[in-house]
C-alpha positions in Angstrom: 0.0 0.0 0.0 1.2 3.4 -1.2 -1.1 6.8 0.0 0.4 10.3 -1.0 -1.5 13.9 -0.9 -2.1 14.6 -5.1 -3.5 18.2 -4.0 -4.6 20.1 -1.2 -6.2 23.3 0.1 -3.3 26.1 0.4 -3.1 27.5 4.4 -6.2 25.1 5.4 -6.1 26.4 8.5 -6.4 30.2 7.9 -9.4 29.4 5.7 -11.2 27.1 8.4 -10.6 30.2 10.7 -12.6 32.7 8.3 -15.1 30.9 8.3 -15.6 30.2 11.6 -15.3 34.0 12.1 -17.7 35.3 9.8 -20.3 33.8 11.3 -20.1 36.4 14.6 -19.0 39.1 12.4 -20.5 42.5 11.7 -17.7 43.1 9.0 -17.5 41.2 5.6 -14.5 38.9 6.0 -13.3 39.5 2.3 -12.5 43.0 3.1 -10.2 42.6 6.2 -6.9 41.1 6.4 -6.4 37.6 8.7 -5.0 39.4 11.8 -7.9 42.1 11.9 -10.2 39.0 11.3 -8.4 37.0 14.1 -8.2 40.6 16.3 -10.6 39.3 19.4 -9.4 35.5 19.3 -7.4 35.2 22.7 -3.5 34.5 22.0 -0.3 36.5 21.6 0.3 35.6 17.8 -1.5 34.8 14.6 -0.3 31.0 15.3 -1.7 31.2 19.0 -5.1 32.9 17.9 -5.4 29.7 15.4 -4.8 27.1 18.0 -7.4 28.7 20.3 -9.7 29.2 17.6 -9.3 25.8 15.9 -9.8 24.4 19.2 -13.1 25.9 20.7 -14.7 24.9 17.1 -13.8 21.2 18.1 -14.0 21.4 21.2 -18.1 22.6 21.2 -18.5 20.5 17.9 -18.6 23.5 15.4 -17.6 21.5 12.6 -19.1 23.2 9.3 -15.4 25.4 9.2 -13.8 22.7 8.6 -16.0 21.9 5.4 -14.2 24.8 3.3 -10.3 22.9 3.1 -10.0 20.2 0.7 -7.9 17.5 -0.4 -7.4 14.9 -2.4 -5.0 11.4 -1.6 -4.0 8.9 -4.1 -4.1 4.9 -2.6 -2.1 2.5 -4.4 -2.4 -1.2 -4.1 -5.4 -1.9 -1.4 -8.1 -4.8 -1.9 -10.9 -4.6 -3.7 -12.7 -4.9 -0.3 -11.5 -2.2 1.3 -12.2 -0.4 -1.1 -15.5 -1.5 -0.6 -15.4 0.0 2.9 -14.2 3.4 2.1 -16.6 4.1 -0.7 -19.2 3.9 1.9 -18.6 7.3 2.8 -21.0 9.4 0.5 -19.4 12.8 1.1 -15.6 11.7 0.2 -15.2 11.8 -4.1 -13.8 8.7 -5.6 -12.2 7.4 -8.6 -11.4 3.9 -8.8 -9.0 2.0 -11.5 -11.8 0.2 -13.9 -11.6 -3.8 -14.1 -13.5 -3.1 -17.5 -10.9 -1.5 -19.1 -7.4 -2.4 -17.2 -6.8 -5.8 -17.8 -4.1 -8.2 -15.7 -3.0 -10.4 -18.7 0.1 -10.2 -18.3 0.4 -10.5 -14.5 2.6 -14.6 -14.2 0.1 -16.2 -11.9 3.3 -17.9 -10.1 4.0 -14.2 -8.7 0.5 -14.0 -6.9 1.7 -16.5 -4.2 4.3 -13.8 -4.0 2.0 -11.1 -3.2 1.6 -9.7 -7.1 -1.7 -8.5 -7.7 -3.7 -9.7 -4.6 -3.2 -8.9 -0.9 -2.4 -11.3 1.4 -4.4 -10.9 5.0 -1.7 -11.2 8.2 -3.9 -13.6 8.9 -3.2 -16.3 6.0 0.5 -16.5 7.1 0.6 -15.2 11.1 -1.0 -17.8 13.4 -1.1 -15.8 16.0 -3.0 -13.3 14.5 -6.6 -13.3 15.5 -9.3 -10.4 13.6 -12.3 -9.5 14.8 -15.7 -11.9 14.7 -12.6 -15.1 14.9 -14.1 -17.9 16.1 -11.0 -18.9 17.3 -7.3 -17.5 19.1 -4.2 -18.5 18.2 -3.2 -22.1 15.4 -0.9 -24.9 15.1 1.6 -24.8 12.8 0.0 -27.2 10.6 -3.0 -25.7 10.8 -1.2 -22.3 10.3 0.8 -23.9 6.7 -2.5 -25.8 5.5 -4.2 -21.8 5.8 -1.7 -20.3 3.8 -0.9 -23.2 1.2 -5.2 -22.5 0.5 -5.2 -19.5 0.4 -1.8 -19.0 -2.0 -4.1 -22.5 -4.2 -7.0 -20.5 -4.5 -5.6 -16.7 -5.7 -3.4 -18.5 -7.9 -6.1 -20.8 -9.7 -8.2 -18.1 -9.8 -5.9 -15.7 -11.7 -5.2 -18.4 -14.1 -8.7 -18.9 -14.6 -9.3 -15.1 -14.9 -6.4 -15.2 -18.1 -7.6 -18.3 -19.8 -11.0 -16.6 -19.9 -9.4 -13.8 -21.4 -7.7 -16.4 -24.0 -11.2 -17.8 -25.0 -12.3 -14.4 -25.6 -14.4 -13.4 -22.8 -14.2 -9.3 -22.1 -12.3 -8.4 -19.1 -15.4 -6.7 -17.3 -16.8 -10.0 -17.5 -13.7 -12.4 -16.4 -13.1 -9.9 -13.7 -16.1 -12.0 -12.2 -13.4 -14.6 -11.2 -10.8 -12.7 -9.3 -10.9 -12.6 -5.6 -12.0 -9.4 -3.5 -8.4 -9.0 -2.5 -7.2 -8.4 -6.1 -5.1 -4.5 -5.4 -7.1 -1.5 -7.3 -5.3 2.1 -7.5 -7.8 5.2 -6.2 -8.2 9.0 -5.8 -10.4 10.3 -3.2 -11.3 13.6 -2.1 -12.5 15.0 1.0 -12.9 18.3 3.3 -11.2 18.1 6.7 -14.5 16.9 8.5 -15.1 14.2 6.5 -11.7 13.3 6.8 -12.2 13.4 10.5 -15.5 11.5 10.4 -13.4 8.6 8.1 -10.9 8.9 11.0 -13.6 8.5 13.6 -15.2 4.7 11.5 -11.9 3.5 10.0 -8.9 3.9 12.1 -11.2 2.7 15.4 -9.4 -0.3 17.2 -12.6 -2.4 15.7 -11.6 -1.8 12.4 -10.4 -4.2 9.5 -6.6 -3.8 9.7 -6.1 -2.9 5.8 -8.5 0.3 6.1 -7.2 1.1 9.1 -3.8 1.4 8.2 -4.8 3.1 4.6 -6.5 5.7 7.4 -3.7 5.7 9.4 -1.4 6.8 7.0 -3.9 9.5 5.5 -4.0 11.1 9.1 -0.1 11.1 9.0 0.0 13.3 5.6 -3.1 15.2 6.9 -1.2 16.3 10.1 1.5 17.9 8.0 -1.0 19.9 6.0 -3.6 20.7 8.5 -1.0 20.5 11.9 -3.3 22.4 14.3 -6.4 20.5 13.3 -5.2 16.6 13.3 -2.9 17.4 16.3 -6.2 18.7 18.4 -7.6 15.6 16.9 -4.9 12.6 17.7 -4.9 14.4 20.8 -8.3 14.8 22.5 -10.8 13.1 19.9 -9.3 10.2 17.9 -10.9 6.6 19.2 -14.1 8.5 20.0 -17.3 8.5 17.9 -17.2 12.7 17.6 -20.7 12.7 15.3 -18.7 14.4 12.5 -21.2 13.2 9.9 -22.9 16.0 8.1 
């Protein structure tokens, strides 16, 4: 998995504090500079003033500021099934690579057991690892080898099955039918820094699949360095709690 920021919202920050100020304003924000918008904010420095304004908007769950900054992430290499899971999210803007027009002849379905083309769950070669709804803990190590040998069997056969139908002449958005939910897909998504915190809130949560989780987890890491007072308030005092962030 590869996530890097594509595009983003120049001084995010500034932004979500005009907004946030024009709503107790008598003055028109486009007329004033940022420090005689930020005048009354409590704090010895432009910086200061944005920390305490940033945080009294999360803090009393005045979120529509932070609807105005924008950005836009491009995820390489995650399943086809979290993918699933993120395009959930109505308010985040998606664009997925097509199975209709990319085709994955050419992929040698030897290199699948090697991780080519499908992701491998921790939990086909660790047998310690246990997800959530597992019926049971920890394996043998027979058990453990037997897991992964089926699981290597079955995303190898099935990518072979997958080329041969492209050999007989079926059209890829139709042998696509064959190829497990973990085959990898390439996407750009776009989002405003609530919704961000809102994915944050469903999809880095300890009860989360570990493949979106991580994808989220990374996300928050770029989103820190573009957004620092926001997502530092964020990891901070609301991470790991349900924040009703949804619009």
């Amino acid at each position: 998995m590869e996530v890097e920021l594509l595009e983003a919202t120049s001084e995010p920050e500034r932004l979500i504090c005009k907004g946030a100020r024009n709503d107790y304003m008598e003055e028109f924000v486009g007329d004033l500079s940022f420090e005689e918008i930020m005048t009354t904010v409590e704090g010895d420095s432009t910086e200061e003033k944005m920390e305490t304004l940033i945080g009294h908007l999360l803090d009393h769950g005045h979120f529509g500021p932070f609807e105005h900054p924008q950005a836009t992430f491009a995820v390489k290499g995650i399943s086809r099934s979290c993918m699933g899971q993120i395009t959930r999210h109505r308010h985040v803007s998606f664009d997925v690579r097509s199975m209709r027009y990319v085709s994955f002849d050419d992929v040698d379905p030897a290199d699948v057991r090697e991780g080519e083309l499908v992701v491998t769950p921790p939990s086909a070669t660790d047998p310690d690892w246990v997800g959530r709804n597992q019926k049971t803990g920890s394996i043998g190590e027979d058990e453990a080898e037997r897991r992964e040998q089926v699981f290597n069997d079955a995303i190898e056969n099935a990518v072979e099955s997958y080329q041969e139908l492209l050999e007989l002449g079926m059209p890829p958005e139709d042998a696509r039918f064959v190829l497990p939910i973990g085959t990898e897909v390439n996407m750009v998504m776009s989002m405003n820094v609530r919704m961000l915190m809102h994915v944050a809130d469903m999809r880095a949560a300890a009860d989360a699949q570990w493949e979106i989780r991580e994808m989220t987890e990374r996300i928050l890491d770029l989103a820190e360095e573009w957004c620092p007072i926001t997502f530092e308030y964020y990891e901070e005092h609301m991470k790991n709690r349900k924040n009703r962030l949804a619009p």
